[in-house]
PDB file of the backbone (N, CA, C, O) and the ligand in Angstrom, with CONECT records:
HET     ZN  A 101       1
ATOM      1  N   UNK A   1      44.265 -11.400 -33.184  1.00  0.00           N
ATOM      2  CA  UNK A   1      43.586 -11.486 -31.909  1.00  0.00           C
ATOM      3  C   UNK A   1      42.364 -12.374 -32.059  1.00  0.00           C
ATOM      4  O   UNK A   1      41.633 -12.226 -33.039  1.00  0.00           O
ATOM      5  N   UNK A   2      42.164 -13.093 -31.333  1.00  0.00           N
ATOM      6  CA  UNK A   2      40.959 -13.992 -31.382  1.00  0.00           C
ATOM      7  C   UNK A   2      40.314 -13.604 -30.569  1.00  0.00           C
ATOM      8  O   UNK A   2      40.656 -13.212 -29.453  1.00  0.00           O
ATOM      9  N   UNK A   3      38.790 -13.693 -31.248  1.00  0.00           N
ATOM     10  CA  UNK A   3      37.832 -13.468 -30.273  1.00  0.00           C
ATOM     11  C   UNK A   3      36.439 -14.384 -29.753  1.00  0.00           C
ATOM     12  O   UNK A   3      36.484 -15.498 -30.277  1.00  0.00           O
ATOM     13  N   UNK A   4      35.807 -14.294 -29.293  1.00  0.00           N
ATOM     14  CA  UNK A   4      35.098 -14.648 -28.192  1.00  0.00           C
ATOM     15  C   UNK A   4      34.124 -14.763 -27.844  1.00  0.00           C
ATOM     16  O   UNK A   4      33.776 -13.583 -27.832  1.00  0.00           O
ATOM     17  N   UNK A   5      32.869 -15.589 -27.335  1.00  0.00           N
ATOM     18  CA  UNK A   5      31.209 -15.230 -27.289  1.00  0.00           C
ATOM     19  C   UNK A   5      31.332 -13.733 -26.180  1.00  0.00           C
ATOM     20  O   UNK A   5      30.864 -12.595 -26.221  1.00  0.00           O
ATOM     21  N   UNK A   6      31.957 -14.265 -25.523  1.00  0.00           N
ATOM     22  CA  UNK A   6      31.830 -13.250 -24.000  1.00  0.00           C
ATOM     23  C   UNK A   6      32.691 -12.253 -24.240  1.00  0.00           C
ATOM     24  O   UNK A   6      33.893 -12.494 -24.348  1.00  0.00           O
ATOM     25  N   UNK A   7      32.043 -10.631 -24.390  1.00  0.00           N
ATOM     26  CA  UNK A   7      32.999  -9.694 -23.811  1.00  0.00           C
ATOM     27  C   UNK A   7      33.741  -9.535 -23.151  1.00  0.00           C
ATOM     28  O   UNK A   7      33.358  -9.818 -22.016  1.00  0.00           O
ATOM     29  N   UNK A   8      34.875  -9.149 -23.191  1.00  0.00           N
ATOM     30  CA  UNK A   8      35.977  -8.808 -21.906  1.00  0.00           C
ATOM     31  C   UNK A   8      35.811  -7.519 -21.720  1.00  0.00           C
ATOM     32  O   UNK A   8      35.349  -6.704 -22.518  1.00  0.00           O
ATOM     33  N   UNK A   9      36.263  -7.321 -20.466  1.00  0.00           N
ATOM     34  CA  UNK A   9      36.463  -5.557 -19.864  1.00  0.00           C
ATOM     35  C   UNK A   9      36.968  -5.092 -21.050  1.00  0.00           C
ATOM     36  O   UNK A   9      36.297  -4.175 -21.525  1.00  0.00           O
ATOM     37  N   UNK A  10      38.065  -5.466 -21.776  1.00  0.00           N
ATOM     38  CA  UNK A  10      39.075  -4.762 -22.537  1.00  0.00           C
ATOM     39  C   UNK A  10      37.896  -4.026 -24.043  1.00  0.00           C
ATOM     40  O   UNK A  10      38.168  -2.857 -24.316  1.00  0.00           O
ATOM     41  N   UNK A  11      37.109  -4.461 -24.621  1.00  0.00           N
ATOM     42  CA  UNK A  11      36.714  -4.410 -25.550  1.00  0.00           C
ATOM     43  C   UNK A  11      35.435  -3.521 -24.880  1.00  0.00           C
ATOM     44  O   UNK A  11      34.724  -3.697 -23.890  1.00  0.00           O
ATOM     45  N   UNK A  12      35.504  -2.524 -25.877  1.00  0.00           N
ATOM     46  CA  UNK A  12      33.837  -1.558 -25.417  1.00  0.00           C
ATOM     47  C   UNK A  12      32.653  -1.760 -25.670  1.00  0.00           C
ATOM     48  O   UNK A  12      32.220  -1.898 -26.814  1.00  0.00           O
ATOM     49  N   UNK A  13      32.096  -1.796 -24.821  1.00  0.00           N
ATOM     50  CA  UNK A  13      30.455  -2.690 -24.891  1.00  0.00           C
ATOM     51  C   UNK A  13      29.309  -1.733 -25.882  1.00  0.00           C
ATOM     52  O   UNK A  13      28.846  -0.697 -25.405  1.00  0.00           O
ATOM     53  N   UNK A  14      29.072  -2.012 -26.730  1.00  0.00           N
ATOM     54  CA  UNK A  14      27.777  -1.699 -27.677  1.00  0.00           C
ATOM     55  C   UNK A  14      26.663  -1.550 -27.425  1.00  0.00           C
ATOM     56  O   UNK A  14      25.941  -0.799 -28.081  1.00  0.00           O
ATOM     57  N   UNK A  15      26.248  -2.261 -26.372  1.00  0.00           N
ATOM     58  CA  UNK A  15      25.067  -2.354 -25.814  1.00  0.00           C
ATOM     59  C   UNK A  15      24.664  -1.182 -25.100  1.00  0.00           C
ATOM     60  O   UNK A  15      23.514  -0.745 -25.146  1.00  0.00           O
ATOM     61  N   UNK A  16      25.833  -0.532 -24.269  1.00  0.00           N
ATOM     62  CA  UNK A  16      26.004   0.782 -23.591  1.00  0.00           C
ATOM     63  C   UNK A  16      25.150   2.303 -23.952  1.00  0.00           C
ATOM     64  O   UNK A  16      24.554   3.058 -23.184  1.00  0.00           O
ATOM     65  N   UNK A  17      25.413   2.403 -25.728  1.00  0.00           N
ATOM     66  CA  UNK A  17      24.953   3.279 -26.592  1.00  0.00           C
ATOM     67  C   UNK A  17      23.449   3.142 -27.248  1.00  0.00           C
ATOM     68  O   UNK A  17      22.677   3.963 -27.743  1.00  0.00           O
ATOM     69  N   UNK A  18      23.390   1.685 -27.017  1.00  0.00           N
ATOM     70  CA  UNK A  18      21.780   1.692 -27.878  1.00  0.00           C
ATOM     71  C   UNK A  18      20.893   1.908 -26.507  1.00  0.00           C
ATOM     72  O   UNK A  18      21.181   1.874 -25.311  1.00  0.00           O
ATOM     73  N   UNK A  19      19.470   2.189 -27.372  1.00  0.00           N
ATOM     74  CA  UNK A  19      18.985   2.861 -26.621  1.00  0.00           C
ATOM     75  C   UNK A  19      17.708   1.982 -25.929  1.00  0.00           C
ATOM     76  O   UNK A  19      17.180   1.071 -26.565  1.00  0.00           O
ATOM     77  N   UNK A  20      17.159   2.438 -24.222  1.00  0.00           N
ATOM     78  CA  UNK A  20      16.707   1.052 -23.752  1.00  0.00           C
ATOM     79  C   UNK A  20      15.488   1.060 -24.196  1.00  0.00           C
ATOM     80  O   UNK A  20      15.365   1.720 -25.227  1.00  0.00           O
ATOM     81  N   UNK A  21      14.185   0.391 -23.658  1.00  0.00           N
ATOM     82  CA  UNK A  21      13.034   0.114 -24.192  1.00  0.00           C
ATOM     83  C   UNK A  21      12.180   0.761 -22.633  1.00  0.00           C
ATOM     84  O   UNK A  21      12.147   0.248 -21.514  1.00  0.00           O
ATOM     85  N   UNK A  22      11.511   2.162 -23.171  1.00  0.00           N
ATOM     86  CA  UNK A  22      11.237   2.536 -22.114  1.00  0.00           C
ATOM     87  C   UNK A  22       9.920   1.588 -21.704  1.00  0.00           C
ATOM     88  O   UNK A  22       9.392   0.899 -22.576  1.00  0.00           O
ATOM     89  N   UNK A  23       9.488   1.588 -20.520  1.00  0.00           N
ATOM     90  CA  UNK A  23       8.638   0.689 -19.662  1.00  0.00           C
ATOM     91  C   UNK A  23       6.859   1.949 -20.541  1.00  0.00           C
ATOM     92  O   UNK A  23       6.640   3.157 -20.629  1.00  0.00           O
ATOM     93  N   UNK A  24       6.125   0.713 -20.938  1.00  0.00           N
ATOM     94  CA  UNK A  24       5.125   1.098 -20.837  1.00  0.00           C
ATOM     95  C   UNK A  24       4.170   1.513 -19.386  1.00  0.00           C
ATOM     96  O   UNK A  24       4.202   0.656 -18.502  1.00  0.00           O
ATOM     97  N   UNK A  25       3.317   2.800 -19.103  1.00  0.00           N
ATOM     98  CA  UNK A  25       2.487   2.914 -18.280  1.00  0.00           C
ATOM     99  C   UNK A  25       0.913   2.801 -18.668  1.00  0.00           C
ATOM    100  O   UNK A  25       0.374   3.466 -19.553  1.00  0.00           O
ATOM    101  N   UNK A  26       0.258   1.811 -17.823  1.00  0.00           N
ATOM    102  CA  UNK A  26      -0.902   2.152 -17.944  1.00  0.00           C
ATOM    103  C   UNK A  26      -1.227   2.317 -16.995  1.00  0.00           C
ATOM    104  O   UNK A  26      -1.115   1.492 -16.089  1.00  0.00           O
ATOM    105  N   UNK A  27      -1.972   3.955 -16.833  1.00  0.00           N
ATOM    106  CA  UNK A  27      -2.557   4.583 -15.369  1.00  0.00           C
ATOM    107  C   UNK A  27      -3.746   3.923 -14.848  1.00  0.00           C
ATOM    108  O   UNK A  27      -4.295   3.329 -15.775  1.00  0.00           O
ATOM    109  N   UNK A  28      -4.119   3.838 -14.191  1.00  0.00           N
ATOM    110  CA  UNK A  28      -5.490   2.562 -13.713  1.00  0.00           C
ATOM    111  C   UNK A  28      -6.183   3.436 -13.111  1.00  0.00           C
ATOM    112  O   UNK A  28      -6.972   2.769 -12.441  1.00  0.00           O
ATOM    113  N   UNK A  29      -6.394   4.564 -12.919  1.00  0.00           N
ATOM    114  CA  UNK A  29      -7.782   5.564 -13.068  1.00  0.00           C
ATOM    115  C   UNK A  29      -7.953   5.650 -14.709  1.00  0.00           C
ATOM    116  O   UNK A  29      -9.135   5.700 -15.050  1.00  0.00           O
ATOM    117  N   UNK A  30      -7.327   5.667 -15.413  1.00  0.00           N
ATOM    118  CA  UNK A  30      -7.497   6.179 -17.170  1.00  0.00           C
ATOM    119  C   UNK A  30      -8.287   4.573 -17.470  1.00  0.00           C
ATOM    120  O   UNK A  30      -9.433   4.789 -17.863  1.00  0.00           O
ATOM    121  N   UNK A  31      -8.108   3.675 -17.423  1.00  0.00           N
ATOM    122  CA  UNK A  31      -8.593   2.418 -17.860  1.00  0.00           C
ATOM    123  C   UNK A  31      -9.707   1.956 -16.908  1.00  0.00           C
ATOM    124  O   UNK A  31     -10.475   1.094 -17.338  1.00  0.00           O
ATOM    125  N   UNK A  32      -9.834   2.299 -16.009  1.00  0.00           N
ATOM    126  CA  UNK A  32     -10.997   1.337 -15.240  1.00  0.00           C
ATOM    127  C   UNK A  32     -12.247   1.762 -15.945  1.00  0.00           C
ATOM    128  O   UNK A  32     -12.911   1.177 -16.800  1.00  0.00           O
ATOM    129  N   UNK A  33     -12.389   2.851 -15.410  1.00  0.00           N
ATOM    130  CA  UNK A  33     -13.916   3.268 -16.083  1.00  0.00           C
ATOM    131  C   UNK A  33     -14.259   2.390 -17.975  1.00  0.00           C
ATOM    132  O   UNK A  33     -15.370   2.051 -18.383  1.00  0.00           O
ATOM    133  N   UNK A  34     -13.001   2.253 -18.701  1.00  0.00           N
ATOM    134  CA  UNK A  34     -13.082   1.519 -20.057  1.00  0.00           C
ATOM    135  C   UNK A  34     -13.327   0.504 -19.797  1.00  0.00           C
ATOM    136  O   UNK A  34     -14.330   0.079 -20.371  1.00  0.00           O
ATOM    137  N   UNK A  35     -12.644  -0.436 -18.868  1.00  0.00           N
ATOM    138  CA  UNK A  35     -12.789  -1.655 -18.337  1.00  0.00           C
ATOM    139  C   UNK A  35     -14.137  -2.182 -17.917  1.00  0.00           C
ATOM    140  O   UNK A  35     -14.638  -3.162 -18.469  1.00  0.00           O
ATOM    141  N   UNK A  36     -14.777  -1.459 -16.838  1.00  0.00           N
ATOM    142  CA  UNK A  36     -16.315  -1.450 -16.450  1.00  0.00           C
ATOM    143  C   UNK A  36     -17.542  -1.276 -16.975  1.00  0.00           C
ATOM    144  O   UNK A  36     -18.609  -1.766 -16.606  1.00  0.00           O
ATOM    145  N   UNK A  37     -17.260  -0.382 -18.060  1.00  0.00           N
ATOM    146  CA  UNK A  37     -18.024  -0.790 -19.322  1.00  0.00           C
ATOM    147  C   UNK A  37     -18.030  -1.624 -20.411  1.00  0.00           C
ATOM    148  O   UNK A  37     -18.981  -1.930 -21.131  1.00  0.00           O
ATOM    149  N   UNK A  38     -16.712  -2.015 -20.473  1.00  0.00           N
ATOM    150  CA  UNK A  38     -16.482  -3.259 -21.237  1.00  0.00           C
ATOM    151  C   UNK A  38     -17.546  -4.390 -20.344  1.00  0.00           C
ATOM    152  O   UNK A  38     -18.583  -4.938 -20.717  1.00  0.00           O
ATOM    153  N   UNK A  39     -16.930  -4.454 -19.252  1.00  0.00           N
ATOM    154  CA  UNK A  39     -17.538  -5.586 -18.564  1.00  0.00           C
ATOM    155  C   UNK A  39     -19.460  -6.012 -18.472  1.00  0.00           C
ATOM    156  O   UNK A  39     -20.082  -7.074 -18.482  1.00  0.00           O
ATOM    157  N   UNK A  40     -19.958  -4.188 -18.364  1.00  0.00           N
ATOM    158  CA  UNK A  40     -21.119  -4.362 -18.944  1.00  0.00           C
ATOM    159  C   UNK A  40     -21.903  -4.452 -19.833  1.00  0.00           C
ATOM    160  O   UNK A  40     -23.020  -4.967 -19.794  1.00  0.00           O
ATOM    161  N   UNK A  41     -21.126  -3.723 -21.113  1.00  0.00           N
ATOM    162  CA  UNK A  41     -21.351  -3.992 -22.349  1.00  0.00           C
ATOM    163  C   UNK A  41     -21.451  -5.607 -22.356  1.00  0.00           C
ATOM    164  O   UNK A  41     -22.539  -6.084 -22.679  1.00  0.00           O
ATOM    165  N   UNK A  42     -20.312  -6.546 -21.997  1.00  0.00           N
ATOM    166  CA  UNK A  42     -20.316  -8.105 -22.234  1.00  0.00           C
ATOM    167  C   UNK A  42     -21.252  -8.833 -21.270  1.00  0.00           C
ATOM    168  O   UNK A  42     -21.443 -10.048 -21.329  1.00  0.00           O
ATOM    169  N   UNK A  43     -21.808  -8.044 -20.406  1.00  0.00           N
ATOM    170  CA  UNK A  43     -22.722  -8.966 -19.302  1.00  0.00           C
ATOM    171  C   UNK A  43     -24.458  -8.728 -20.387  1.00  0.00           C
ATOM    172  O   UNK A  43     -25.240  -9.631 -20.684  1.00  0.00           O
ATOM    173  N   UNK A  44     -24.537  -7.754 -20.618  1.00  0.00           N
ATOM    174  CA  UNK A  44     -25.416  -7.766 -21.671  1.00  0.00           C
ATOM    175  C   UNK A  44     -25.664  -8.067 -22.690  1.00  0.00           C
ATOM    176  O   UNK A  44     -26.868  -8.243 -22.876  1.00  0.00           O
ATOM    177  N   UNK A  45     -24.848  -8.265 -23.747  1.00  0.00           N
ATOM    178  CA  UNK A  45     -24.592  -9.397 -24.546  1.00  0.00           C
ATOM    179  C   UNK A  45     -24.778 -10.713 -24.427  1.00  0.00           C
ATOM    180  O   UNK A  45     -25.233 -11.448 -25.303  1.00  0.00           O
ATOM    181  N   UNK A  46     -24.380 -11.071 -23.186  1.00  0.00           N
ATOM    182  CA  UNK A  46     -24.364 -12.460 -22.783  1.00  0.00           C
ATOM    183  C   UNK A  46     -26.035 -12.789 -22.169  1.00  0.00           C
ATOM    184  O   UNK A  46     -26.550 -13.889 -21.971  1.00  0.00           O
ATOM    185  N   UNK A  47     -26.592 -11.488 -21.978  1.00  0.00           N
ATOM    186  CA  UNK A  47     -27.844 -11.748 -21.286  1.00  0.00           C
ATOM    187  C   UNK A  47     -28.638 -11.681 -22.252  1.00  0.00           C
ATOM    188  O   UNK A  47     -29.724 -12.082 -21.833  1.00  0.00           O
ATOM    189  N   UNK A  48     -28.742 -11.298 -23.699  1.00  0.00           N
ATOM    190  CA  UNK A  48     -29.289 -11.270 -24.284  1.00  0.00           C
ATOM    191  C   UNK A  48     -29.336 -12.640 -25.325  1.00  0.00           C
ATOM    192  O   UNK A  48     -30.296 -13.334 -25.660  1.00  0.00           O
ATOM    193  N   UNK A  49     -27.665 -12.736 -25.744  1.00  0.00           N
ATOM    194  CA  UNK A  49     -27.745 -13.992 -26.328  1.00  0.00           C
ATOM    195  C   UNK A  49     -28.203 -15.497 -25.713  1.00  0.00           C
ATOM    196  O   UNK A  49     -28.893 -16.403 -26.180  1.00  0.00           O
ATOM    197  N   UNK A  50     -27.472 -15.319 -24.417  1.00  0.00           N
ATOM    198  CA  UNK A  50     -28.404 -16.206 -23.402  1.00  0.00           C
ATOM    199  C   UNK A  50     -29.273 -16.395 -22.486  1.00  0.00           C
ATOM    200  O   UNK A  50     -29.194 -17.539 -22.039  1.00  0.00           O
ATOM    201  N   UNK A  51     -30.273 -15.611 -21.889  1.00  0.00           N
ATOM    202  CA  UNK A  51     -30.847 -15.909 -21.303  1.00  0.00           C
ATOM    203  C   UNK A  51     -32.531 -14.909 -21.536  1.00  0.00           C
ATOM    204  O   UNK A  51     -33.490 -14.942 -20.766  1.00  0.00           O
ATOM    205  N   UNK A  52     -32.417 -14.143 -22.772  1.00  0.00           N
ATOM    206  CA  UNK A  52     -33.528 -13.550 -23.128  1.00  0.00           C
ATOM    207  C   UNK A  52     -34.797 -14.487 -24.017  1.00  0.00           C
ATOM    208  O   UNK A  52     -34.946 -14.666 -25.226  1.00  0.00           O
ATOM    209  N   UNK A  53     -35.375 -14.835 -23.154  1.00  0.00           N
ATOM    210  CA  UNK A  53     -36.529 -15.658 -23.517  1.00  0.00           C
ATOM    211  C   UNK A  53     -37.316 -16.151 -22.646  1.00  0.00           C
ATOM    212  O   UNK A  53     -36.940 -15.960 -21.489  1.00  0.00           O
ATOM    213  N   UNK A  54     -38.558 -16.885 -22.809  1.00  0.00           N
ATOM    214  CA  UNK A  54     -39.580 -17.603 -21.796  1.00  0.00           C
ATOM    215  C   UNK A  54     -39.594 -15.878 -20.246  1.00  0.00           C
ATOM    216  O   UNK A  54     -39.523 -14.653 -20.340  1.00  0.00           O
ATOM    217  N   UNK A  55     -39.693 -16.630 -19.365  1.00  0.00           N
ATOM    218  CA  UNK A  55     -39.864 -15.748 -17.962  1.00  0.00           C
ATOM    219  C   UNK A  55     -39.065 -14.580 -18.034  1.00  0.00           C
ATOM    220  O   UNK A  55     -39.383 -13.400 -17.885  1.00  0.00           O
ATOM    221  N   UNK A  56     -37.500 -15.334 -18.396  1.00  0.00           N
ATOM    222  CA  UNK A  56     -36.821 -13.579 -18.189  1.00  0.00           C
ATOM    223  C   UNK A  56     -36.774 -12.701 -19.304  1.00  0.00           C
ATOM    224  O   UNK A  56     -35.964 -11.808 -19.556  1.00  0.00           O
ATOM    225  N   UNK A  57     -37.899 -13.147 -20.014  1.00  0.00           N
ATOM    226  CA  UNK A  57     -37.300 -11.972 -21.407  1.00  0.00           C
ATOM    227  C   UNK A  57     -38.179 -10.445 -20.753  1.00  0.00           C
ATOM    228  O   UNK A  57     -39.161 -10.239 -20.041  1.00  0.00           O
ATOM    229  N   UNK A  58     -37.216  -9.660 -21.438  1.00  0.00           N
ATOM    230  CA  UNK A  58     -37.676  -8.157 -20.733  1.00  0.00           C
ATOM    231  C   UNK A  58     -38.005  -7.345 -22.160  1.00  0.00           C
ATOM    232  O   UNK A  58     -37.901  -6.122 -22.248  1.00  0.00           O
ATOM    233  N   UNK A  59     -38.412  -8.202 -23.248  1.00  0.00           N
ATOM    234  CA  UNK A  59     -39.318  -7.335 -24.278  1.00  0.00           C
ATOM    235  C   UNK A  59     -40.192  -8.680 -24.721  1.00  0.00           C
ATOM    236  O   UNK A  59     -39.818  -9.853 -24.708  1.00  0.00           O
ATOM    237  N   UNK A  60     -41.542  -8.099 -25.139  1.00  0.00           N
ATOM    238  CA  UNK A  60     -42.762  -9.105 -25.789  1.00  0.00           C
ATOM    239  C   UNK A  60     -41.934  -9.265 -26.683  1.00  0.00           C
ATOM    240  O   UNK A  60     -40.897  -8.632 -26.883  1.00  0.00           O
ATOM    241  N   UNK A  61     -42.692 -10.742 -27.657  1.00  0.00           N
ATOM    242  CA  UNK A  61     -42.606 -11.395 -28.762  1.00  0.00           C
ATOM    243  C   UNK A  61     -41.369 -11.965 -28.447  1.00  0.00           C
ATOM    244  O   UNK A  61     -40.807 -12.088 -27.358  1.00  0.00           O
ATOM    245  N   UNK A  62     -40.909 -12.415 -30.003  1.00  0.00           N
ATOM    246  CA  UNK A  62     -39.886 -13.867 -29.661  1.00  0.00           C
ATOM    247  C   UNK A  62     -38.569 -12.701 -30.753  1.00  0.00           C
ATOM    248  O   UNK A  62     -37.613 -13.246 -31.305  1.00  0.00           O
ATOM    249  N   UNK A  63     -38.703 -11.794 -30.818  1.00  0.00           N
ATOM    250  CA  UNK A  63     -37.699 -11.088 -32.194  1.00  0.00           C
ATOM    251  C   UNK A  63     -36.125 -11.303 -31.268  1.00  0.00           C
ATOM    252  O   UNK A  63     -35.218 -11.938 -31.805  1.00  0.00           O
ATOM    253  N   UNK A  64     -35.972 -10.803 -30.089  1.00  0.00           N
ATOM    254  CA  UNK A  64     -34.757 -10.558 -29.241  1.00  0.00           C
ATOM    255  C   UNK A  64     -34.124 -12.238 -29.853  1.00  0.00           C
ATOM    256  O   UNK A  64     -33.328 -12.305 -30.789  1.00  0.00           O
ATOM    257  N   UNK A  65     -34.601 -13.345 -29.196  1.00  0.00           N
ATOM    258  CA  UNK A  65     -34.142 -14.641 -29.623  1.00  0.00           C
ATOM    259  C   UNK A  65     -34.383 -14.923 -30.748  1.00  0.00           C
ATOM    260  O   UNK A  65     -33.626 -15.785 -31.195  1.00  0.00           O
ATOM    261  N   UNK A  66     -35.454 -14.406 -31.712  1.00  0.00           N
ATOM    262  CA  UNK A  66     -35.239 -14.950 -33.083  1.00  0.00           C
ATOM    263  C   UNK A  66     -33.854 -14.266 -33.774  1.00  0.00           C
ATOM    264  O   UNK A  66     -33.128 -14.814 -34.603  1.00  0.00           O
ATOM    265  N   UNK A  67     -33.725 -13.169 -33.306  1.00  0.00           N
ATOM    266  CA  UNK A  67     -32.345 -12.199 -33.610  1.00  0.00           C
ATOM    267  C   UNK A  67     -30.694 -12.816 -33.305  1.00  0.00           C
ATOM    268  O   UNK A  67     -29.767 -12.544 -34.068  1.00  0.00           O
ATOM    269  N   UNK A  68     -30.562 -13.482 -32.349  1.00  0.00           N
ATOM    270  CA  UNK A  68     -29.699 -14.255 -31.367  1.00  0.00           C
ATOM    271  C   UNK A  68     -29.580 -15.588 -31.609  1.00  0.00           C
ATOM    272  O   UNK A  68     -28.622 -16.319 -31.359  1.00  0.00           O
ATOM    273  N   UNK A  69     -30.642 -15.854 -32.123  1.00  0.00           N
ATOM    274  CA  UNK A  69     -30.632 -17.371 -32.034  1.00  0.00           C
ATOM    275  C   UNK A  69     -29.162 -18.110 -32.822  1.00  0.00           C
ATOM    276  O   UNK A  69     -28.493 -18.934 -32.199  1.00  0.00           O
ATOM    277  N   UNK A  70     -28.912 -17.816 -33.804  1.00  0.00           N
ATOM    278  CA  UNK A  70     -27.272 -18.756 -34.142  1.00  0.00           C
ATOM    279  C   UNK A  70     -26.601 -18.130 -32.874  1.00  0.00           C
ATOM    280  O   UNK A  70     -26.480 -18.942 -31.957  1.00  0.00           O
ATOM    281  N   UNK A  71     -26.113 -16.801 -32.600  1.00  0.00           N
ATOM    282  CA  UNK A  71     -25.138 -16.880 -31.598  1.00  0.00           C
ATOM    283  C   UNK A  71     -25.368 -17.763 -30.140  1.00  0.00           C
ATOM    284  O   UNK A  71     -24.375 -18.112 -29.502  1.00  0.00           O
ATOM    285  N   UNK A  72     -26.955 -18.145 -29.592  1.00  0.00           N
ATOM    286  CA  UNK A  72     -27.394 -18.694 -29.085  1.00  0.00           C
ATOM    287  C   UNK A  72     -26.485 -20.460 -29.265  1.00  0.00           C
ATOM    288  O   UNK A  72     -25.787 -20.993 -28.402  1.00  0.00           O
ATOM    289  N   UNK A  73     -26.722 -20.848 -30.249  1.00  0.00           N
ATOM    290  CA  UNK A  73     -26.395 -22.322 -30.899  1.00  0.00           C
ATOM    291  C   UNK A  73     -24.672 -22.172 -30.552  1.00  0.00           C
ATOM    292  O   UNK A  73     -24.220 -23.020 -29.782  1.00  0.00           O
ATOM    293  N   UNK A  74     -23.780 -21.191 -31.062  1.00  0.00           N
ATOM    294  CA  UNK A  74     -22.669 -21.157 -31.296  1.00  0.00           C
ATOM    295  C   UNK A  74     -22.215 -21.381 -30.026  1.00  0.00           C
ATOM    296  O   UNK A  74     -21.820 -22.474 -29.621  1.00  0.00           O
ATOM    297  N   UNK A  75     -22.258 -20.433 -29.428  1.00  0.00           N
ATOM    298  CA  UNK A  75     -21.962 -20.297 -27.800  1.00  0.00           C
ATOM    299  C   UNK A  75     -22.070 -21.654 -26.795  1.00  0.00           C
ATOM    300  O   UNK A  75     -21.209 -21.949 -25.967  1.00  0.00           O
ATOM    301  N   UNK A  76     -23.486 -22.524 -27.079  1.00  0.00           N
ATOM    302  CA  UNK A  76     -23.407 -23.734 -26.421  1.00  0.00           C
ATOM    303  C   UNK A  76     -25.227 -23.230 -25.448  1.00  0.00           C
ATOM    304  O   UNK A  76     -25.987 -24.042 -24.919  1.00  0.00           O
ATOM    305  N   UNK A  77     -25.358 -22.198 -25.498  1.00  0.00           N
ATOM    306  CA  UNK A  77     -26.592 -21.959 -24.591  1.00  0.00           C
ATOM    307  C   UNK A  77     -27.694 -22.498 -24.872  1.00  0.00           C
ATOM    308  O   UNK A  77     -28.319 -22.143 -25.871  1.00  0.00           O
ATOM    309  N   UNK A  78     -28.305 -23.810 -23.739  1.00  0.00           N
ATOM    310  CA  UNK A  78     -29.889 -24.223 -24.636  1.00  0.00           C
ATOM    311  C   UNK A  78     -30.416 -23.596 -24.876  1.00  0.00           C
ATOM    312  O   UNK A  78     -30.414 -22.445 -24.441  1.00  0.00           O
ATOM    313  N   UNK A  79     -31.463 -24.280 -26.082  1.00  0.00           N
ATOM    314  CA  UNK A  79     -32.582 -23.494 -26.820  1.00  0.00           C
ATOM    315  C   UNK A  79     -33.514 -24.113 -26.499  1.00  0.00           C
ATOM    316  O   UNK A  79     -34.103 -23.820 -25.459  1.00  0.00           O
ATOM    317  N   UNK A  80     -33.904 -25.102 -27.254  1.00  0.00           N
ATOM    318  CA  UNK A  80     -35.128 -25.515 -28.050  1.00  0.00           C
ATOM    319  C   UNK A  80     -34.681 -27.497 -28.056  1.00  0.00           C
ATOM    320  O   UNK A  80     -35.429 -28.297 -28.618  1.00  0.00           O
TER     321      UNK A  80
HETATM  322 ZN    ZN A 101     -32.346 -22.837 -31.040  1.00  0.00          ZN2+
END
């Protein structure tokens, strides 16, 4: 008997028995609240590496940007 790429009716399908790939859920009340703090966690970061200094810095002395300063450079944010 020769056979074939394509199954025929006649021959029993394999595929039938294995087993499927159940669908992941992610509930979106369970993740938002993770999400929204992610988002502020990274808005602060970003406010610190970039824009804490001169007028808007919200602590004395220069430590916040002396602290920051390569990630400052890396990122692309002027300095100096
Ligand atoms: Zn600099």
């Amino acid at each position: 008997m020769a056979q074939s790429a394509v199954p025929s009716a006649a021959q029993p399908r394999e595929s039938a028995a294995e087993p499927r790939p159940v669908p992941l859920r992610l509930p979106v009340r369970e993740v938002l609240p993770w999400a929204v703090f992610a988002v502020v966690l990274g808005a602060v970061l970003i406010y610190f590496v970039g824009a804490e200094q001169g007028a808007t810095s919200l602590f004395g002395g220069t430590w916040v940007h002396e602290f920051t300063h390569d990630g400052r450079h890396l990122l692309g944010f002027p300095c100096h």
